[in-house]
C-alpha positions in Angstrom: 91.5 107.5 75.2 93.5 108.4 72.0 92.4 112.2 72.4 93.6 112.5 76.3 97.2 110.8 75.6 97.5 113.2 72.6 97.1 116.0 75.0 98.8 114.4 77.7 102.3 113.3 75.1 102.5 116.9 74.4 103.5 118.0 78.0 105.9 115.0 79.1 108.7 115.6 75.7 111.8 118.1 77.1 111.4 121.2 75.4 114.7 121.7 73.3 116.2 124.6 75.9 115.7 122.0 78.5 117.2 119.0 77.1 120.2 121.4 75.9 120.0 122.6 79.5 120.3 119.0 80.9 123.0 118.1 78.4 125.1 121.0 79.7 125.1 119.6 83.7 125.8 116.4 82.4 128.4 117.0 80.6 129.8 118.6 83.2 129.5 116.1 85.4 131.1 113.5 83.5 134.3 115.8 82.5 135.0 116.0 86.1 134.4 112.3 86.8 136.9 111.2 83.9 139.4 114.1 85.3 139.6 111.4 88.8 139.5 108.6 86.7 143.6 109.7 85.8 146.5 107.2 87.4 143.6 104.4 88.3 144.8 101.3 86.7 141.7 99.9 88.3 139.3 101.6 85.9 139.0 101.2 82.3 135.9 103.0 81.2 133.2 105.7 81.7 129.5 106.5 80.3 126.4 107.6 80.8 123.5 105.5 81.9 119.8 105.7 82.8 117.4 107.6 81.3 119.5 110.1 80.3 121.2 107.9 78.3 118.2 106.1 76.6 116.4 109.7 76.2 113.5 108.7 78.1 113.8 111.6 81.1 110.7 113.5 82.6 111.3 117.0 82.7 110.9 117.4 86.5 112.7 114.9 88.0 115.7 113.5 85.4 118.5 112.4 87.2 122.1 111.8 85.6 124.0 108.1 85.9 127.5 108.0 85.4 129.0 104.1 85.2 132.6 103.7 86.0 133.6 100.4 85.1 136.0 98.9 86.6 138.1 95.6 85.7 136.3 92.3 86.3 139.5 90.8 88.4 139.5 94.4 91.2 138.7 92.8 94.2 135.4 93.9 95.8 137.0 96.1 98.4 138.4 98.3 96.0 135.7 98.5 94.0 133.9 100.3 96.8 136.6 102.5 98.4 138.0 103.5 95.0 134.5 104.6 94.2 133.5 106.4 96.7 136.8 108.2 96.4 135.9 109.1 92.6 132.7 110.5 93.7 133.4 112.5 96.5 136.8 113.7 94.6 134.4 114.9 91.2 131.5 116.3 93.3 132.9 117.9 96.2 131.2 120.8 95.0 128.0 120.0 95.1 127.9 118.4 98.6 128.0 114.5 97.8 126.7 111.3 100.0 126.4 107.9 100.0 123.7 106.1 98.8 123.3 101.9 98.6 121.7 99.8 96.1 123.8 95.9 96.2 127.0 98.6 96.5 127.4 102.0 98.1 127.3 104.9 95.1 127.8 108.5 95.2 124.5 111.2 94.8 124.9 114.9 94.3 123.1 117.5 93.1 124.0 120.2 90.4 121.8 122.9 90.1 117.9 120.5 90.0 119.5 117.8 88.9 120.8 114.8 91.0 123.9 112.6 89.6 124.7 109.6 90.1 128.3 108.3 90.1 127.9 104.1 90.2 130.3 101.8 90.0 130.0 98.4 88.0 132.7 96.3 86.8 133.5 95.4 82.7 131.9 92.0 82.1 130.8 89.7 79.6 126.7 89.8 79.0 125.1 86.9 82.0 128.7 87.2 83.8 127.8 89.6 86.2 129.8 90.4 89.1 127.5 92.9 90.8 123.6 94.1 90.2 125.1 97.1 88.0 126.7 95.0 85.7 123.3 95.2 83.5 122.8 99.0 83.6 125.6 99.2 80.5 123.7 96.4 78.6 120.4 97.6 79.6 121.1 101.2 78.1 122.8 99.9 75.1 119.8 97.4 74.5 117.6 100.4 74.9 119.0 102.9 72.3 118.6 100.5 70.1 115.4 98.6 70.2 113.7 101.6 71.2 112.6 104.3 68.8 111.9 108.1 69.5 108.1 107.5 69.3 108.8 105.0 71.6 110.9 107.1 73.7 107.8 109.1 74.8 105.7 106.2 74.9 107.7 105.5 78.4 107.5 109.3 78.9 103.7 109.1 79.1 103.9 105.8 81.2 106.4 107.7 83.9 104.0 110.2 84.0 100.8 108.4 84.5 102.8 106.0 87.5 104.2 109.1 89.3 100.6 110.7 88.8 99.2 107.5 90.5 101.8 107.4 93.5 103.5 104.5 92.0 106.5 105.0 90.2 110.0 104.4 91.8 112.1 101.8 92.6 113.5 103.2 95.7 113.2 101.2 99.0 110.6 104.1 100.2 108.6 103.5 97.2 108.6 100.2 96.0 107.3 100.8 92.8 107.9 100.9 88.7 111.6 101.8 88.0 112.5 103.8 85.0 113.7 100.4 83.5 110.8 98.8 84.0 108.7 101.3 82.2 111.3 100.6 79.0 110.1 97.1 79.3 106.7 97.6 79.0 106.5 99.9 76.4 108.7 97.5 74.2 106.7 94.4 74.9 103.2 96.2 74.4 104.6 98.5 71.7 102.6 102.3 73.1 101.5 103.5 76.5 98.0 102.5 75.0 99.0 99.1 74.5 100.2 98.8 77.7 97.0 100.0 79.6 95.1 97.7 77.7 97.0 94.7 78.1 97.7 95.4 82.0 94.0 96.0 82.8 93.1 92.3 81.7 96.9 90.6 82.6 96.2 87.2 84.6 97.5 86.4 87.5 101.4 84.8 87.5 101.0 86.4 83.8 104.7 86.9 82.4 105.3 89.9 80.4 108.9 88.7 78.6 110.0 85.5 77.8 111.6 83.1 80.2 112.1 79.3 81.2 112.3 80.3 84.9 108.9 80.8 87.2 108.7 82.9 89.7 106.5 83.4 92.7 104.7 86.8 92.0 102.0 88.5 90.8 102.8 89.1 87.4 106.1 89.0 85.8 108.2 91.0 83.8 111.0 89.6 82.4 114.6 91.7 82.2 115.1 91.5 78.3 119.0 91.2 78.9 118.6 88.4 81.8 116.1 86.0 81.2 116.4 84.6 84.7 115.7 88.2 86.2 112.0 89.0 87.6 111.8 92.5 87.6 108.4 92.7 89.1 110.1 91.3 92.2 111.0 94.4 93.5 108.0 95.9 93.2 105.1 95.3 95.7 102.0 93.4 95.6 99.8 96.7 96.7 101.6 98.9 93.3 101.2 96.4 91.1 97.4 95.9 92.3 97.2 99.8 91.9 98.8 99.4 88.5 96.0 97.1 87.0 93.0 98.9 88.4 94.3 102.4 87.4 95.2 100.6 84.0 91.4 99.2 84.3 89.8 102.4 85.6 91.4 104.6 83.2 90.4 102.5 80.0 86.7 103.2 81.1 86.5 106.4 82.1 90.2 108.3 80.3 90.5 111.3 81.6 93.6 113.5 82.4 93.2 113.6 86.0 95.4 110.3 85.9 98.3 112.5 84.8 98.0 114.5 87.9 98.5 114.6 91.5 96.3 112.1 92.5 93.2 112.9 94.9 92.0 110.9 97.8 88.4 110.5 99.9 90.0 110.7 103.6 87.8 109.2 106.2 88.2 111.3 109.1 86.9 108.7 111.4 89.8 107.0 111.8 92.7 109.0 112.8 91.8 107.8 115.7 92.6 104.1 114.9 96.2 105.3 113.7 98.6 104.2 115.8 101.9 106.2 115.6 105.5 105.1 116.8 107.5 108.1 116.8 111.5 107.4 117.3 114.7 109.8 116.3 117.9 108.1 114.6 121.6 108.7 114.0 122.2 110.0 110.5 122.8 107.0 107.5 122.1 106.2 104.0 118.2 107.1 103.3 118.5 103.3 101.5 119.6 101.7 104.9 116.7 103.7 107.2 114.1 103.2 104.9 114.9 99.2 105.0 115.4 99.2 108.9 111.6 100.9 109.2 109.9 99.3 107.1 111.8 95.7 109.0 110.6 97.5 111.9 107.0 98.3 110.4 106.7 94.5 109.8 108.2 92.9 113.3 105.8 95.9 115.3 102.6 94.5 112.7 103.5 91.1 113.8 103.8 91.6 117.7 100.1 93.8 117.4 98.4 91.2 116.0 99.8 88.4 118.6 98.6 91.0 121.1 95.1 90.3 119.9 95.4 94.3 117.6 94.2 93.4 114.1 96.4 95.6 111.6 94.1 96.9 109.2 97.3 98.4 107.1 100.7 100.0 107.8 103.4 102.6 106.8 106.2 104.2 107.4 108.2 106.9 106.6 111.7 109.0 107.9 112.7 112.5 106.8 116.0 110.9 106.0 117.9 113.3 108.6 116.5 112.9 112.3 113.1 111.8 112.3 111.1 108.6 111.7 107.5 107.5 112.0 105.7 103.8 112.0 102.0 104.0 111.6 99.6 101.2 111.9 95.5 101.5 111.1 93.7 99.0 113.8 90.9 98.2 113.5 89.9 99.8 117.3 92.6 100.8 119.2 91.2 99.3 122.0 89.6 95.5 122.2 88.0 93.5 125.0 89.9 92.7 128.4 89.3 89.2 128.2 90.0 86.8 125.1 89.5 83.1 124.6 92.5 80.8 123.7 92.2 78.4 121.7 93.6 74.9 122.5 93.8 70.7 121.1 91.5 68.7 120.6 90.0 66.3 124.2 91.4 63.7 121.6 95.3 64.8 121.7 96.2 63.6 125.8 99.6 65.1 125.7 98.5 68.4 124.2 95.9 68.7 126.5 97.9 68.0 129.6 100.3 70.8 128.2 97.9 72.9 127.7 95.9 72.5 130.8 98.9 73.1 132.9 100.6 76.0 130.8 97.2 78.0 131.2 95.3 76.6 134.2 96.8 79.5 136.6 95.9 82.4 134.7 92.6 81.4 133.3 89.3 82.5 134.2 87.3 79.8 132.4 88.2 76.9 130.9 85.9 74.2 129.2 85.5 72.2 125.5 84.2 74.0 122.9 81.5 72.1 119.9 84.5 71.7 117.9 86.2 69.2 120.8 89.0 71.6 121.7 89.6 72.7 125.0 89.2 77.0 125.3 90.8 79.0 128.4 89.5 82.5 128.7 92.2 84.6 129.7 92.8 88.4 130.8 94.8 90.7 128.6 97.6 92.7 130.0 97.3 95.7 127.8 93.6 96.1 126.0 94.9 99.9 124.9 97.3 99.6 122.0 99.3 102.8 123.0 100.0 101.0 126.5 100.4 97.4 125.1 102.9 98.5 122.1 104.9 100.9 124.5 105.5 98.2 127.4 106.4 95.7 124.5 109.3 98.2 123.0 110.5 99.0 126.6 110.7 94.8 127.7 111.5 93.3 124.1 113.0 95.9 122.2 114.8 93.0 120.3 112.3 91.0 119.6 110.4 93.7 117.8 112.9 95.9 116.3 116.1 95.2 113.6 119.6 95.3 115.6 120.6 98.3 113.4 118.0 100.5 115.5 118.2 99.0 118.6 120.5 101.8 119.5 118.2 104.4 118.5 115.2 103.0 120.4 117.1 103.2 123.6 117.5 107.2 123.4 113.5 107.1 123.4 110.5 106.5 121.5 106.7 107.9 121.7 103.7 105.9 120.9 100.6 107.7 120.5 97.5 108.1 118.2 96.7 109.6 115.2 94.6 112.5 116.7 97.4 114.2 118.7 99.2 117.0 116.4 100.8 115.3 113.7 103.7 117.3 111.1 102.4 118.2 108.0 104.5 115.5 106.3 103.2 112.6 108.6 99.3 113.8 107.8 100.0 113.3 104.6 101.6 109.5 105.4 98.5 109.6 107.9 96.1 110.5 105.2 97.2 107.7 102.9 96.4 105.1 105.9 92.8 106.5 106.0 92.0 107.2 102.2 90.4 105.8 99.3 91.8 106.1 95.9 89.5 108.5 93.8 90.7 106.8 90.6 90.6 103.4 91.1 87.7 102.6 93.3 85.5 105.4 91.7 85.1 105.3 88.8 81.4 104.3 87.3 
């Protein structure tokens, strides 16, 4: 293990050009935020946050955060507007939008490099006002707890959770933030450490200490805020790919767990994927990517009452026109006729509601060896495709979050897997059908 993270720490460290490279952009970027900070009583201060900040930045995807801080008694209106009027003045440039976390922020992009221009108001350490509020403790906590060995400790950790599909804390992703990874490495000490210790973690294991218990898998404690779970916005399917990669990797190291991850697609069933297909009025990739996945979860539900067991589901949105619900049944089709399952001859009022809600459509009905009265009943829609497309045309807001009820109306498609797919929505399609070479093959 020791020789393939020696290889592997070699390649994740900035090379000097780059990191002056970097510096240069940011730089930049923060001169012409402070330039709109002038004649804004509102604001007292500025700095850099994130990785950038703490020096723990992958070379290929090292975003910049820059933290206005505004006083603790500007009311939360004028938090936002004033802002998003900082950002878009400073970036106009460079072709700013909106993005949401708790708060709307400002993204651009200079040159490859995104920045980020969040607000957060100037408080007191446990007094926060909004979710930012930590990133200025959490940065200054880093620099100083963590060393420069440690530094790229978390570098290797990025890399090995990006390798693995895992890394993010974006709603799309749901997975380890850049934060997180800090966390880890300075509880467990090295990227090592930390493979070694999450392959054997226990389950409601916390990482961090605390007084407070949480309802999650594992969890890892914010070292600033005691009372903050930060494993609770990661979920339950990364962190079970965390420990069996963690697992499968202290077997077997090797360095194909620093790269693109590959996967054993079974062909079979693309044609158990079932595919809603809708189009939506342009917003904040942070609000579509809630809405679907709401949507993903309400359409999962109403499949499974329809008698469609829901093997596993996705989603995913080109976060400019086009987004895409999948679901992998189990068969795509299932038997005309199902039995319904009623009280026991025991319960008389049950029964007699029962007998009369379902005496007119049944076929059969009779008692069962468990003493519970059964009605065998005719299914309006046996064909998912059918079933799912009458449901969204009768009961579109049953199944679907008001914020997209709009752009259901315009039209939807529901079809299966094996019609032609993009080349992005294979790839979504792919994961639905694949096993993970690195975790479940590994002996």
């Amino acid at each position: 293990m020791k020789e393939i993270i020696s290889k592997v720490r070699n390649t994740v460290v900035p090379s000097k050009s780059l990191e002056a490279s970097k510096k240069k952009i940011a730089d930049l970027a923060f001169i012409l935020v402070k330039d709109e900070l002038k004649k804004i009583p509102e604001v007292i201060d500025l700095e850099f946050g994130g990785s950038f900040a703490k020096g723990t930045w992958l070379s290929k995807n090292a975003d910049v955060d820059i933290f206005i801080k505004f006083k603790k008694e500007t009311s939360e209106e004028k938090f936002v507007e004033i802002s998003r009027k900082i950002g878009f003045a400073s970036m106009k440039k460079y072709n700013p939008y909106v993005r949401y976390s708790e708060h709307p922020y400002v993204e651009a992009k200079i040159k490859d490099t995104k920045i980020n221009v969040v607000p957060c108001y100037d408080v007191k350490l446990g007094n926060w006002k909004s979710a930012a509020d930590r990133s200025p403790f959490h940065t200054t906590h880093m620099k100083k707890v963590l060393s420069l060995k440690m530094r790229n400790e978390v570098r290797l950790l990025k890399t090995f959770l990006q390798s693995v599909g895992i890394y993010g804390a974006e709603m799309a992703k749901q997975g380890f933030s850049g934060y997180v990874c800090e966390v880890l490495i300075l509880n467990f000490g090295s990227f090592e450490n930390v493979v070694k210790s999450i392959a054997k973690i226990k389950e409601n294991q916390n990482i961090g200490k605390t007084s407070t218990k949480f309802e999650t898998p594992i969890t890892i404690i914010d070292p600033i805020d005691s009372k903050r779970n930060l494993a609770a916005a990661i979920s339950e399917e990364n962190i079970g790919k965390f420990i069996l990669n963690c697992r499968a990797f202290q077997i077997k190291p090797s360095l194909k767990y620093f790269k693109a991850k590959k996967s054993i697609v079974s062909k079979s069933n693309t044609e158990n994927v079932l595919v809603v297909k809708f189009d939506f009025k342009i917003r904040s990739p942070d609000i579509i990517w809630g809405q679907i996945k709401r949507a993903n979860n309400s359409l999962k539900t109403q499949l499974e009452i329809g008698g469609f067991k829901v093997l596993r589901s996705s989603s995913y949105t080109d976060e400019k026109k086009e987004a895409y619900l999948l679901f992998l049944l189990e068969s795509p089709i299932i038997p005309k006729k199902y039995s319904k399952i009623g009280p026991e001859f025991f319960r008389e009022d049950d029964c007699r509601s029962f007998i009369s809600k379902n005496i007119s459509k049944t076929e059969l009905m009779w008692i069962n060896s468990d003493r519970k009265i059964v009605s065998l009943e005719k299914r309006k829609n046996s064909e998912a495709v059918k079933f799912l497309s009458q449901f969204l045309k009768n009961n579109l807001q049953t199944g679907i979050p008001k914020g997209l009820q709009s752009d259901f109306k315009k039209g939807f498609k529901v079809f299966l897997g094996t019609k032609n797919l993009t080349k992005s929505i294979k790839e979504v399609s792919k994961d639905l059908i694949s096993t993970d070479d690195t975790i479940f093959h590994f002996n």
